[in-house]
C-alpha positions in Angstrom: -28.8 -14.6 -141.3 -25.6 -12.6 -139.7 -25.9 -11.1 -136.3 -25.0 -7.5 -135.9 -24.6 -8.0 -132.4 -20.6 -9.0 -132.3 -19.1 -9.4 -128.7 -15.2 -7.0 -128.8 -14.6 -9.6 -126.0 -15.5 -13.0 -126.7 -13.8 -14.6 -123.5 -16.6 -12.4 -121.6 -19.9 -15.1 -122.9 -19.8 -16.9 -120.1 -19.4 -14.0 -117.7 -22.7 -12.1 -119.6 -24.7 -15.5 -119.3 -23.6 -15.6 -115.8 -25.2 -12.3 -115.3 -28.3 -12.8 -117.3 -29.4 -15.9 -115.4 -28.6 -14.0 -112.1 -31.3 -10.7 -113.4 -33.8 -13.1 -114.6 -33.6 -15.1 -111.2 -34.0 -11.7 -109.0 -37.0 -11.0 -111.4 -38.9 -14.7 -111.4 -38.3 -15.2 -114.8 -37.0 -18.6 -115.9 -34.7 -19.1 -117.9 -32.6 -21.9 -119.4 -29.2 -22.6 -121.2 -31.0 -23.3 -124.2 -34.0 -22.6 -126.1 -36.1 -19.7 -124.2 -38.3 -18.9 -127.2 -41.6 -19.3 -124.9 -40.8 -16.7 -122.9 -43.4 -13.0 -123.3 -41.7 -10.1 -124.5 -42.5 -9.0 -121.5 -40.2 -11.4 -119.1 -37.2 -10.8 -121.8 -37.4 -7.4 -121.1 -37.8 -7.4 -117.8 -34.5 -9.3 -117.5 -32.5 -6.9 -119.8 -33.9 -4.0 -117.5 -32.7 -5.8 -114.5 -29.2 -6.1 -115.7 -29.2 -2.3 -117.3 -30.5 -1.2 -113.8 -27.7 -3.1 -112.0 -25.2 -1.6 -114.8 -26.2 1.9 -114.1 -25.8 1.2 -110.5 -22.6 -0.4 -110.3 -21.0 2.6 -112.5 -22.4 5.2 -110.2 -20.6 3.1 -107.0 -17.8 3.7 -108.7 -17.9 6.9 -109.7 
């Protein structure tokens, strides 16, 4: 299986997994470095509606 999702900046991984584990800390979700498969749809998406949240509000800072 290929992955469509392709990074245009590869040396930004560690940055993104930085961030991740920050959103799912501020919402009580645990996650690991590895395998997360036990986790509810749920909990994965309130992690990757943290991080768009904090996204949308660190562009409008800046605007």
């Amino acid at each position: 299986m290929t992955s469509r999702n392709r990074q245009l900046v590869p040396e930004a991984r560690e940055g993104l997994n930085k961030f991740k584990m920050e959103a799912a800390q501020e919402v009580g979700v645990n996650l690991t470095d590895g395998y997360n498969g036990d986790l509810t749809s749920r909990q994965n998406g309130s992690v990757g509606g943290q991080m768009v949240k904090r996204m949308v509000e660190q562009y409008e800072k800046n605007l």
